[in-house]
N, C-alpha and C positions, 0 to 999 in steps of 0.2 A: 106728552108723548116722548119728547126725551129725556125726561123725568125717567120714565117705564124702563127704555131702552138701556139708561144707565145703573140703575138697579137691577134690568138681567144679565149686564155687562159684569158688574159688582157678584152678583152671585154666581155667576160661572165662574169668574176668577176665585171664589173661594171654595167652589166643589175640587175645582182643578187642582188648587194648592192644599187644601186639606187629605192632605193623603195618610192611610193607616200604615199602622209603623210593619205591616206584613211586606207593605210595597216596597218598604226600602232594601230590602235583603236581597242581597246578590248573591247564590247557593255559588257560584263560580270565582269567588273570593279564593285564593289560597287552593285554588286546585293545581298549581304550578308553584315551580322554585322550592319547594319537597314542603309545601304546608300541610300538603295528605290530608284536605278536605276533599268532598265529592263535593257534584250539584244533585246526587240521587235524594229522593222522597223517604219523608221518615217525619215523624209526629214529635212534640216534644219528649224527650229522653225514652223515645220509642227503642221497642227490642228490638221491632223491625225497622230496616232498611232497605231501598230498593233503588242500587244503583248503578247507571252504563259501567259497562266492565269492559277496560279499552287498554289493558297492558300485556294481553296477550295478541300477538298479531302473525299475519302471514309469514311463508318464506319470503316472500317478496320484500317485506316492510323490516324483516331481520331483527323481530324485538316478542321478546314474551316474558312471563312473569319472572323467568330467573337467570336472564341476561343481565341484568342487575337488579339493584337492590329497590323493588316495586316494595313500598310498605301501605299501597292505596290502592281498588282498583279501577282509579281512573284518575287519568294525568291532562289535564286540561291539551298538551301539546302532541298528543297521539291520537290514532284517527282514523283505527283500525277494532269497531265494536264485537263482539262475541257473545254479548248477552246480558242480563242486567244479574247481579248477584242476590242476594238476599240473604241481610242481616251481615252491616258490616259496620267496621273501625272509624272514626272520624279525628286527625289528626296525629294520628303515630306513629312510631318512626319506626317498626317492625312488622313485617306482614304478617298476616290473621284476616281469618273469617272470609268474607268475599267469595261464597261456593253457592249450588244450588243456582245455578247459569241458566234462565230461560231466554231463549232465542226463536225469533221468526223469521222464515223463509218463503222460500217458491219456488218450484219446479222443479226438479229432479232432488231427491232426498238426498243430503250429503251432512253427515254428522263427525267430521275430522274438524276442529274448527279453523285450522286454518287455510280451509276449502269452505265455509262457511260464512266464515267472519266479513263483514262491509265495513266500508268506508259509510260517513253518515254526514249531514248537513243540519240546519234549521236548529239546531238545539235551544230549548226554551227552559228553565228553572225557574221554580217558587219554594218556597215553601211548602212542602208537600206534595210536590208535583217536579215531574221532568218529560220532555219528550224531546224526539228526531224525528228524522227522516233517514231510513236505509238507503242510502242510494243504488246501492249492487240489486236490490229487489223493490224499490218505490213500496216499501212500506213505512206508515206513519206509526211511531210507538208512542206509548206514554204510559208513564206509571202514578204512582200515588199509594197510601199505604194507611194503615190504620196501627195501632199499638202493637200488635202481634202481628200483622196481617197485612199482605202486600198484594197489589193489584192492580195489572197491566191490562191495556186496553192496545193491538195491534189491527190496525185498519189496513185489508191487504187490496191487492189490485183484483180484478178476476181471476181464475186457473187455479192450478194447483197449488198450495199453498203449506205450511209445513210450521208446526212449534214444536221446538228441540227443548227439554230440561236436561243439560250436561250435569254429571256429580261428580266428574271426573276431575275437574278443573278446578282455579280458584285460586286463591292467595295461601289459602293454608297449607301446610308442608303433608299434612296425612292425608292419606290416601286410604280409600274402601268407604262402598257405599253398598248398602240396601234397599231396590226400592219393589213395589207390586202394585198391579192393575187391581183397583179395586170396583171399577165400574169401567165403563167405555168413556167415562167422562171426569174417571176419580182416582189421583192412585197416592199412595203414603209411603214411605222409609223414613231411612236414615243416614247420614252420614256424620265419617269421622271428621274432626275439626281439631286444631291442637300444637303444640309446640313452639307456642308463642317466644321471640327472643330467645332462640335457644334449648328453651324447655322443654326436654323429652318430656317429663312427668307431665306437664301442663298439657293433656288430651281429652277432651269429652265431645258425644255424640248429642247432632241437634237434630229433634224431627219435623216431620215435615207434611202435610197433605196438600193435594194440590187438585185444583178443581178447573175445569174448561166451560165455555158457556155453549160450546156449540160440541155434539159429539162428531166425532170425524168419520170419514169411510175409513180408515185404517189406522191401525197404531201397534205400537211395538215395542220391542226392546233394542236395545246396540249396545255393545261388550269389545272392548279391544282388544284382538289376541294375541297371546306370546308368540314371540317368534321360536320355531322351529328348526334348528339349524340343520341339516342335512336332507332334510324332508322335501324334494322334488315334485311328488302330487301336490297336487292345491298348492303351489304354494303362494298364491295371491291370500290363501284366505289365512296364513303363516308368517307373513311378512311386518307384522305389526299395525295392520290394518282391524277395520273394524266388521266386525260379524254383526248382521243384521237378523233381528227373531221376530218373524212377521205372525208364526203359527202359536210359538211358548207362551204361556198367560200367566205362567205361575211366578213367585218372587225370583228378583235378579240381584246375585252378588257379584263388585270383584272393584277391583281399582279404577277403572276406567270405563264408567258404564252410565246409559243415561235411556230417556225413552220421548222415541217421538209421536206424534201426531199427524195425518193428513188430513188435511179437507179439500171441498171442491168450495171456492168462494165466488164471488158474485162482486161486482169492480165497487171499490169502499167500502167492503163487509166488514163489520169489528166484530172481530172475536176476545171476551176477554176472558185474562185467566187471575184465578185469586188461589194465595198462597197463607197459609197458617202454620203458624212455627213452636217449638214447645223443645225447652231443654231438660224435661220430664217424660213424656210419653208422647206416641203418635197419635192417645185419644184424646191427650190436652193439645195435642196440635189441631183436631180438628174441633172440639168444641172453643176453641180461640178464632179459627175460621166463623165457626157457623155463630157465634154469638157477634164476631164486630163484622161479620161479615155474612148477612143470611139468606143475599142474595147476591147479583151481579150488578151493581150502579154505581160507576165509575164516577158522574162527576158528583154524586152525592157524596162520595168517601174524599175528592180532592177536595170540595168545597170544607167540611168539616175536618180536615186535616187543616186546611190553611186560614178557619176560624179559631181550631186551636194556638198555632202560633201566632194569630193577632191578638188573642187574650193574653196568651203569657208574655208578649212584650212589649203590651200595652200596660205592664207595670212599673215601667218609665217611658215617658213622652218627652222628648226633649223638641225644644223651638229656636229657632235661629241656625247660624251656622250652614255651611254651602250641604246642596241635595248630594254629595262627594262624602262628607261627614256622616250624615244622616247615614249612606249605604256603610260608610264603615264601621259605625257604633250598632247598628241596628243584626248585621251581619254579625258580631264581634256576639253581641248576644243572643241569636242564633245557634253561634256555631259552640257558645257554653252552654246550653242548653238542648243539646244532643247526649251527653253523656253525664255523669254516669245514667245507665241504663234502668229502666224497668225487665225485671226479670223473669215475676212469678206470672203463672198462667190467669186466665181470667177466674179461675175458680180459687185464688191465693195457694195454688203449689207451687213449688222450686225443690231444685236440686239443692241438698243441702252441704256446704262448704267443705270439699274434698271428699265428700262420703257419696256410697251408695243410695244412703236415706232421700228420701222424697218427703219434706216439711212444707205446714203450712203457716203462712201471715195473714193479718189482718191489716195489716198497711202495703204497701210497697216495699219490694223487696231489689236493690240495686245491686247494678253489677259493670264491669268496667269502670274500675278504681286503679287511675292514673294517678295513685296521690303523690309522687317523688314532684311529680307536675301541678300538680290542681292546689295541693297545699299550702301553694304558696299565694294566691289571689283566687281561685277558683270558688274554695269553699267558703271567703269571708264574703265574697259578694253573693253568692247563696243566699248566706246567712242574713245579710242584709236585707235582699229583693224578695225572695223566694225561701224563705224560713220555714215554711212546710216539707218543703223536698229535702232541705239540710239537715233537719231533725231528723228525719225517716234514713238520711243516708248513715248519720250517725249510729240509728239504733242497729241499721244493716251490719255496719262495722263489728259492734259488740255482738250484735250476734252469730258473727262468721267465728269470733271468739270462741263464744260457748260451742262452738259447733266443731272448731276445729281445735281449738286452743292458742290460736294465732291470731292476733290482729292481722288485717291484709297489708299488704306491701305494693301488689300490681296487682289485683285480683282480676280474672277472668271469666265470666259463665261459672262460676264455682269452684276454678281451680287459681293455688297461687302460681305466678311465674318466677317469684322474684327477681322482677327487672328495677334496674336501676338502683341507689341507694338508701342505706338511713334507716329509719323507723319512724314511718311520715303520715301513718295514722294519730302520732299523738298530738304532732301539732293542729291536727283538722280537728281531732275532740277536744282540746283542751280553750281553742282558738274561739270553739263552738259555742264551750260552756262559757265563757267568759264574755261573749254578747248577745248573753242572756238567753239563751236557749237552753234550757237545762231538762226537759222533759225525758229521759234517759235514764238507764240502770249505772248513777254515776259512780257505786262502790263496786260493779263490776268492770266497769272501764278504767277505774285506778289500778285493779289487779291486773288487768288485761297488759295495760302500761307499762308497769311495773318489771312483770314478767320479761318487757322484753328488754326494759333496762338495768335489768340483774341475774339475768339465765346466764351459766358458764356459756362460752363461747361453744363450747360442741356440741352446747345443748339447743344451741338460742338459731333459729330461722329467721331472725333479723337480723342478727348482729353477730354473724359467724366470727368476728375478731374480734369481740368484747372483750374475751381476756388480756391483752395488752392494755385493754383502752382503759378497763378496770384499775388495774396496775398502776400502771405508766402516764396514763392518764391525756394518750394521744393513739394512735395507730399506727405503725413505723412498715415503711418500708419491708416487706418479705419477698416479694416478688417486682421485677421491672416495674408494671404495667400493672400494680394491683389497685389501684384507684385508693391508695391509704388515706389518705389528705382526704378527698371528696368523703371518703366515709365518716371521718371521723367529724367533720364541720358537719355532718347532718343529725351524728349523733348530740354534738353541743348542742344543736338549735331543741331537739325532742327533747333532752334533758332541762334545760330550762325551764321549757314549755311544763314539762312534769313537777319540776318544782313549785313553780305557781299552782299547778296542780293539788301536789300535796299538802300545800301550805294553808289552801282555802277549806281542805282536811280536816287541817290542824295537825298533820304529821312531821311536826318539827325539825325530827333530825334526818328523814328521810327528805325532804324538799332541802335543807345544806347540801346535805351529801347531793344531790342531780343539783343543785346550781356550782357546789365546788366544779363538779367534772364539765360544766357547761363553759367553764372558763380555762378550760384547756387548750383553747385554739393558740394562747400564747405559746406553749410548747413551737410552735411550728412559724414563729416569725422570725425570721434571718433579716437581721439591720445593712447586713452585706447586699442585698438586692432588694430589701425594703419590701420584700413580700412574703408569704406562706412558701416554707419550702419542705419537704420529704424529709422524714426523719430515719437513719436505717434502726437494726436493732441493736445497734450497739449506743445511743441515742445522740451520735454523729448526724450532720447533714448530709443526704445523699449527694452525692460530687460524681462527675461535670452536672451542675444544672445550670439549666437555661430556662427560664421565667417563660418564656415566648414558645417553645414547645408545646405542638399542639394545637397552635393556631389556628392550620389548618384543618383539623377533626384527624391527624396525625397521634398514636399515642403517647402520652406523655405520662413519665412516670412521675405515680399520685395521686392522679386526676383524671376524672372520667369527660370525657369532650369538652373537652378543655384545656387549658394555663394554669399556672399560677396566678396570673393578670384578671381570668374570668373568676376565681376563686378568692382572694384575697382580701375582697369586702364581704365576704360574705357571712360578715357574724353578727347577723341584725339587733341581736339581743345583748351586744355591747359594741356599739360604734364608737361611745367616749372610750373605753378600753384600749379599742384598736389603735385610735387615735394619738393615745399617751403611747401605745409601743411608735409609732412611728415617729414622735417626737412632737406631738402637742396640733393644734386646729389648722396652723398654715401649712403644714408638710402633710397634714393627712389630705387638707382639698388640693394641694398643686399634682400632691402625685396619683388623687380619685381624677383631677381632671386630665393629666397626662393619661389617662386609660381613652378616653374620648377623643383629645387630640390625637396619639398617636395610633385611633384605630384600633386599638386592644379591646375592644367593647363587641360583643355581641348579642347584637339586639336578640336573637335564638335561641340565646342559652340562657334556661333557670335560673343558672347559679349568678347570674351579675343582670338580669332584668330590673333588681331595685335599684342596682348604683345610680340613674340618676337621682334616685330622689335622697340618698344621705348627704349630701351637700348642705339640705333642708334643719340638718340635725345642728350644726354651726353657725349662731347669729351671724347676718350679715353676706352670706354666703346661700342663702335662700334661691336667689335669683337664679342662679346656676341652675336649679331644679326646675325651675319656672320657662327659662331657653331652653334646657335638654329633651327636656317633657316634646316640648313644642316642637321644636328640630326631629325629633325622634319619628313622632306620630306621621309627622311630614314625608320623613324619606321612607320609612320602613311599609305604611299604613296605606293602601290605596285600595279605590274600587275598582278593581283589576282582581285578572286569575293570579298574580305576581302579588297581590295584595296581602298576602304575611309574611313575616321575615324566615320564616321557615317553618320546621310543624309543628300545627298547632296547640299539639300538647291535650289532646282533648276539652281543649278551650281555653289555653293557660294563655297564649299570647294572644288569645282576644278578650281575656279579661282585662289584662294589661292595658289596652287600648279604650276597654269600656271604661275600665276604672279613671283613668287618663283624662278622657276626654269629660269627665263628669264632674275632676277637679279634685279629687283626693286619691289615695291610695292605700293599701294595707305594708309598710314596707316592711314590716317584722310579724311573722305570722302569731298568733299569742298574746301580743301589744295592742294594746286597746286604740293607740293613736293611730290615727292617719295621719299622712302628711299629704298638704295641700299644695294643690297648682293651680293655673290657669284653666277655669273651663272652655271649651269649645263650642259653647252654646248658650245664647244668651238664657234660654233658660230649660231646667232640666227639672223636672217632678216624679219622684221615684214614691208609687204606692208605698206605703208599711202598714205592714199586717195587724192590727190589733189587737191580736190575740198573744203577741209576740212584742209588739211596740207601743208606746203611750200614744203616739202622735197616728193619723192615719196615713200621712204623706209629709215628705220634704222636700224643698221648692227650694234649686240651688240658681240664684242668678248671677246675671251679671249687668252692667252698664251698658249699653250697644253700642260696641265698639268694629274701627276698623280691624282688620288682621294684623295689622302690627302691631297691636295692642297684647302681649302678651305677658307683660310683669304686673301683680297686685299691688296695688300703691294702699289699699285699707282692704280690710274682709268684716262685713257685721256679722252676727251670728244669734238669732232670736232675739233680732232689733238691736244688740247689744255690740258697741267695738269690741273686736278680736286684733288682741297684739298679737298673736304667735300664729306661727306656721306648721301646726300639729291641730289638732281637734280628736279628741276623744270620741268613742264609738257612743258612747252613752249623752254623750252634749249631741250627737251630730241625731240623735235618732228623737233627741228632744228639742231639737233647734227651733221647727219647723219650716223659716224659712232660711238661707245662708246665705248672703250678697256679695260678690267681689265686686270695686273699680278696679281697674284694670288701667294700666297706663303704655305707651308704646317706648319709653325709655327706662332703664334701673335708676 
């Protein structure tokens, strides 16, 4: 009998601890300290998303979306809800999307929302799921969502009761919306969306239908009216208040306009509402409702949302390592596998890349291409894990080409924005093709390339300065605060990239020529301060500089959010180069590791995330990479809303930390090597696809060790001793298994 007892002892303890890797994910990761992740519901690389929208707030609370710089619409440390949005951004650091606000109420209709808005409690996140509790009206919400298609389930008290869809609101800058009654239970528009970072031109409209499960005793429109200045009658209805249309049934335009719902409910009634989205038509937005969505069954759409993300991140299972780990690796791939986006309808339409046209695919067709971000780790662990989606985002790529003429830059819903720097499509194709995924129109993406590294500068929407960089064979200085220096290192890195490119060709004199100008970064090292400095056009240094400008996200001329200190390593595709400019191996690591001592290091910023691991590139000097790695993950990495070092880049600084914690890394995008660390688990098994890899899976261990155990004292690798602190993408993907000891001193 106590035989029995301990054998059900023994297997409850192993239900309890075998947990699926959906459990670990903490959606409230990075919702605070500006990571601009939400906890809202969304599928993997789903269109839709559906999330608390809490940065618009009362007079009371004195905070709404453009009291400052809201680039998310929900900041884990606010606490004032307004509605849930649908179809939004995940890690960016400019605001977009975040519109299409449904809200539930009670009792007397009030549609201003900061007459509306509650405080809230109870908040729960999964993977594919979010709810609360309203506290201002004791309603319970919760949402959940399917690829296109979002669906809120609100449990109201008894009495009057009330669903708001605001169009007026939102994170986007445009304004004007379209919507109509299309039944007493159904109605469709549109609204504008747009201007992402700046970008006037970057504007396009998303539609929309939207379905109720219960029809109401009344429903309506609300329109906010211009004020009237001199107009003494009415002038309540003049005052910038909102006009309610209880009689009108027909379509409503205008800036600030939205349509509610009554009903009479019954105490814990759920009413729910499902929403179908389309950047094509209103009738691809409903037949994207009625096909992933053909009825109203709330936990059947959460459960099948959050069997989705148990599949796709159950193609790595790591073991060992604290339940703290587990939420931060598991969350880290999560939150890179939200973007880039699925775009096309259920039926393969999309808007086709800055055009009018309406095209169709037969694959997947992506959008939200962060690449100044993602290209640098984003898209090689893709390519590693997930090689289906990486292929498909590539042919995306080329085909926004043929479509527009352009490789993307920051692509959005089909427009470009061009945010940030560089021409950082070529290192995600070139990076692509070279671990081994070549399925692609590859003499249209050499053009594609090409074009953008030899169109005159007036011609070229990459690389509006190329003609000095042509020339001169750097970017000088023209204006204070032109980011010359940032641009020009990003063109070095694409140019290399294209040289390998064209070499693999066999275009000889074209792959010199992008590797001569890849080696231009020396132009801009000044031995006087031992780092990258501003060149003007006279090709003098620009004077007073100060290295450390910019520190604080101050700007600095040359450099975009940044130093010279954040920039300076950053030419991955020759570290031995840099090194001889600084004066040989011991002055390149005292003064890469003076960036870490004195604090110059930003864990946040792109442009120096690999510095800890070039220490790796100098025998003997490994260990540095090995403590930093570890140090880093430590302070920067938690299972907290505080939990990333800032935004997430559309999951660039939680690849960083996947990659990290799994024991290698990509620190040269295009470079076949990884460079290895300490992993964080004693053991990690990452699926590979065999259609794309020899091997089905690789099994990276370690010894079980205490936590101080963080330097490799030997690495085997396919049973085989490993001297060196690199590994090949091609050894690693035929390794099968890869072993570290692990020792707790160097």
């Amino acid at each position: 009998m106590k035989k029995q007892v301990m054998m059900l002892m023994l297997c409850s303890t192993i239900v309890v601890t075998a947990q699926k890797p959906v459990e670990y994910v903490n959606p409230f990761i990075g919702t605070t300290n500006y990571g601009t992740t939400n906890p809202g519901a969304v599928c993997p690389n789903g269109l839709m998303s559906v999330v608390p929208f809490n940065v618009m707030g009362s007079q009371e609370n004195r905070f709404d979306k453009d009291s400052r710089w809201w680039s998310t619409p929900y900041e884990h440390t606010n606490s004032y809800f307004t509605g849930y949005s649908h179809v939004n951004l995940s890690g960016v650091g400019c605001p977009e999307m975040g519109s299409l606000l449904l809200m539930p109420t009670t009792g007397e209709l009030k549609v201003d929302y900061k007459e509306y808005g509650s405080p809230y409690k109870e908040e729960v996140a999964h993977p594919g799921y979010y709810s609360n509790i309203l506290t201002k009206y004791g309603i319970k919400t919760e949402v959940t969502a399917t690829t296109r298609t979002g669906l809120s389930r609100f449990i109201f008290p008894k009495g009057e009761s009330n669903i708001l869809l605001n169009l007026g609101e939102g994170l986007t800058n445009e304004t004007g919306a379209t919507v109509k009654m299309v039944s007493d239970t159904e109605i469709e528009g549109s609204k504008l969306l747009g201007t992402f970072c700046y970008n006037p031109q970057a504007v396009f409209p998303i539609y929309f239908v939207m379905k109720v499960s219960k029809a109401p005793k009344q429903m309506g429109y609300w329109k906010k009216q211009r004020e009237m200045k001199g107009v003494e009658a009415n002038w309540d209805m003049y005052s910038g208040k909102y006009k309610l249309y209880t009689k009108y049934t027909r379509e409503m335009s205008g800036d600030d306009i939205g349509v509610w719902f009554t009903f009479d409910t019954d105490n814990q009634e759920a009413i729910e509402v499902k929403m179908g989205v389309s950047f094509v038509s209103i009738e691809n937005a409903r037949l994207n409702m009625h096909t992933e969505q053909p009825g109203f069954n709330f936990d059947e759409v959460a459960s099948a949302a959050r069997a989705q993300w148990n599949k796709e991140l159950s193609r790595i299972l790591v073991e060992g390592g604290t339940k703290e780990d587990k939420a931060i690796f598991y969350t880290g791939l999560y939150h890179l596998l939200i973007h880039p986006s699925i775009l096309q309808d259920v039926n393969g339409e999309y808007p086709a890349m800055e055009s009018l046209k309406t095209l169709k695919t037969q694959g997947n067709r992506y959008t939200v291409f962060s690449l100044w971000d993602t290209y640098r780790n984003v898209h090689p662990l893709l390519s590693l894990v997930y090689p289906d989606k990486q292929i498909e985002m590539v042919r995306t790529m080329i085909d926004m080409y043929k479509e527009n003429g352009w490789l993307p830059k920051w692509e959005l819903f089909g427009r470009e924005t061009f945010t940030m720097e560089g021409d950082p499509s070529i290192p995600v194709i070139v990076d692509t093709y070279f671990r081994g995924l070549r399925d692609f129109d590859v003499e249209t993406a050499y053009e594609a390339m090409k074009k953008g590294a030899t169109t005159p500068g007036e011609f070229n929407l990459m690389r509006p300065d190329a003609n000095d960089y042509f020339v001169k064979g750097y970017v000088p200085l023209r204006e204070t605060f032109d980011n010359s220096v940032s641009h020009a290192l990003e063109y070095y890195i694409a140019d290399w990239n294209l040289s390998r490119f064209a070499d693999m060709l066999g275009k000889k004199e074209e792959a010199k020529l992008f590797y001569n100008r890849s080696m231009g970064y020396k132009h801009y090292y000044d031995k006087e301060f031992g780092t990258l400095r501003p060149i003007l056009p006279d090709g003098t240094f620009y004077s007073p500089f100060d290295p450390l400008q910019g520190l604080n996200f101050e700007p600095s001329p040359g450099f975009h959010e940044g130093n010279a200190w954040n920039y300076t390593f950053y030419v991955p595709h020759d570290i031995q180069g840099l090194a001889t400019l600084m004066g040989g191996k011991k002055k390149f690591v005292e003064k890469l590791q003076s960036v870490f001592d004195k604090k110059y290091f930003d864990m946040a910023n792109e442009s120096d995330i690999a510095y800890p691991y070039l220490f790796t590139y100098f025998k003997g000097e490994e260990w540095r990479t090995q403590k930093l790695v570890h140090e880093l993950l430590k302070e920067y990495f938690h299972n907290a809303p505080k939990g990333i070092p800032g935004n997430d880049d559309t999951g660039t600084m939680s690849a960083w930390a996947v990659f990290s914690m799994m024991g290698f890394y990509p620190a040269c995008p295009g470079n076949m090597e990884y460079t290895l660390t300490s992993p964080s688990f004693d053991k990690v098994t990452i699926k590979l696809d065999t259609k794309y890899y020899p091997k089905d899976k690789l099994v990276i261990t370690t010894d079980k060790h205490p936590e101080e155990n963080i330097y490799i004292r030997n690495i085997e690798v396919g049973g085989k001793k490993h001297n060196k602190y690199f590994l090949s993408h091609q050894k690693l993907v035929n390794a099968g298994e890869i072993h570290f000891v692990l020792k707790a001193m160097r």
